[in-house]
C-alpha positions in Angstrom: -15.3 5.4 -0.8 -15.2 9.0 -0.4 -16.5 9.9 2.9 -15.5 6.8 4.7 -12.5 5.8 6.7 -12.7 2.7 4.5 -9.0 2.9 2.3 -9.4 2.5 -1.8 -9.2 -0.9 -3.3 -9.5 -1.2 -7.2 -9.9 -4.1 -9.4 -6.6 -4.4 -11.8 -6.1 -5.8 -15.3 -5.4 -9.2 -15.4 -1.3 -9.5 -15.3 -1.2 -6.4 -13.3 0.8 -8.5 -10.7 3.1 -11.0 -10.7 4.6 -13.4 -7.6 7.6 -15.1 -8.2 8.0 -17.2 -4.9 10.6 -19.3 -5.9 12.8 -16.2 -6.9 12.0 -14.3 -4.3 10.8 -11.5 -6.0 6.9 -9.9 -6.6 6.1 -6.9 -8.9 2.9 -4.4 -9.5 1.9 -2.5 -12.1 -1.0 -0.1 -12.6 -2.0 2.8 -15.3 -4.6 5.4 -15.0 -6.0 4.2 -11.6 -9.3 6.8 -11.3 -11.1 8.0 -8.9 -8.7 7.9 -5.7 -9.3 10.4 -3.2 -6.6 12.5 -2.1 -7.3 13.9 1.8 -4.1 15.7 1.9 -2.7 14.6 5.1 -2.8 11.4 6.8 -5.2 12.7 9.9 -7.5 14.3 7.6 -8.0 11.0 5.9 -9.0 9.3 9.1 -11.0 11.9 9.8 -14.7 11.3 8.8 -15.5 15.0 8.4 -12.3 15.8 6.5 -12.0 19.2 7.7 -9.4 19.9 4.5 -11.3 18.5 2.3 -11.1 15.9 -0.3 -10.3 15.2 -4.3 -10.7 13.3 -7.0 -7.4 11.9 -8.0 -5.8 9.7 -10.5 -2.4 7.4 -10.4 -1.0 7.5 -13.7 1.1 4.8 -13.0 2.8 2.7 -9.8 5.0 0.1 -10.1 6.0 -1.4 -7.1 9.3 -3.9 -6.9 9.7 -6.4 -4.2 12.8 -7.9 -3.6 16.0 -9.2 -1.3 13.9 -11.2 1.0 15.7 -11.5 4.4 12.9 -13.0 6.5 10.4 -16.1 5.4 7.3 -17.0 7.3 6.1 -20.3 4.9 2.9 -22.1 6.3 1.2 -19.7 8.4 -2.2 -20.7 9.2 -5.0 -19.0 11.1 -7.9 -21.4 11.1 -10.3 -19.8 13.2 -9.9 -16.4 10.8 -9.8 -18.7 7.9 -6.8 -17.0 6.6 -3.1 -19.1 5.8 -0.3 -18.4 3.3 3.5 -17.7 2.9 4.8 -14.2 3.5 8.3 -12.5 2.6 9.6 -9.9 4.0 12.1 -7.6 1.8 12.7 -4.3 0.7 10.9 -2.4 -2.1 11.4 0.4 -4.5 8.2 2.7 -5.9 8.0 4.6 -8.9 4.4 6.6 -8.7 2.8 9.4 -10.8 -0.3 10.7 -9.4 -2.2 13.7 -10.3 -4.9 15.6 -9.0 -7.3 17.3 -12.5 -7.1 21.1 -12.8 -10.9 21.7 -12.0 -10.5 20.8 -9.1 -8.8 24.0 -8.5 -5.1 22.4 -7.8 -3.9 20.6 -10.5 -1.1 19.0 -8.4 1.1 16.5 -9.7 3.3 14.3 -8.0 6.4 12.2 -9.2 8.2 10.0 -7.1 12.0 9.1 -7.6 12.5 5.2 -7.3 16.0 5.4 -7.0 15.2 7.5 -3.6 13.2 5.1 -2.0 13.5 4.3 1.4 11.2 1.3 3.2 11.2 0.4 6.3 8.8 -2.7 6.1 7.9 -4.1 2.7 6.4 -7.8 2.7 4.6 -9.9 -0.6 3.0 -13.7 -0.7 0.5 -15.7 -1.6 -2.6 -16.3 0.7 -5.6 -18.1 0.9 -9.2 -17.1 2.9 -12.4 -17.2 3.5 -14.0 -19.9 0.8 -10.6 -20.4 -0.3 -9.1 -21.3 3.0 -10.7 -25.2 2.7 
């Protein structure tokens, strides 16, 4: 929510995602994402006042690859947060295409070059909480 220091979430078409546990492997993909904000800088977006301001932008499209697991954490469970699943950490590679619109009065687009990605933590699974924790 603009305004907030709460960060986006946005529901996704179904198939959007996929898990493959048994391969090791977990992939996202998203088109014409509306109404993120972009805050410009990191501080600025944990600033309530958001002293740069803030815009309206859009994600054309993210796809996000995870794979070459090199650490498993299988049966994790946290029953007094009601929260358990199984986690792989791995590297990841992210193609993104965002844009800010032109009345906003920057027009800014920005492409990222998968091939030049660099993580230093990237981690996917499956999980189960709250209601679904039983």
């Amino acid at each position: 929510m603009a305004g907030s220091l709460v960060f986006w979430g946005t529901p996704l078409p179904v198939g959007s995602g996929n898990v493959d546990v048994a391969g090791g492997t977990a992939r996202l993909l998203a088109h014409n994402v509306c109404s993120v904000f972009d805050v410009f800088t990191v501080p600025n977006s944990f600033d309530p006042s958001h002293a740069l301001g803030i815009f309206s932008a859009i994600i054309n499209s993210m796809k996000i690859d995870w794979s070459g697991v090199t650490r498993s954490v299988r049966g994790f469970s946290d029953s007094t947060n009601q929260f358990r699943g199984d986690f792989f950490e791995c590297s990841a590679t992210i193609a993104v295409s965002a844009t800010t619109p032109p009345d906003t009065g920057h027009g800014f687009h920005f492409e990222s070059d998968p091939a030049t990605t660099r993580t230093n933590f990237a981690q996917f699974g499956t999980e189960q909480n709250g209601i679904f924790f039983a």
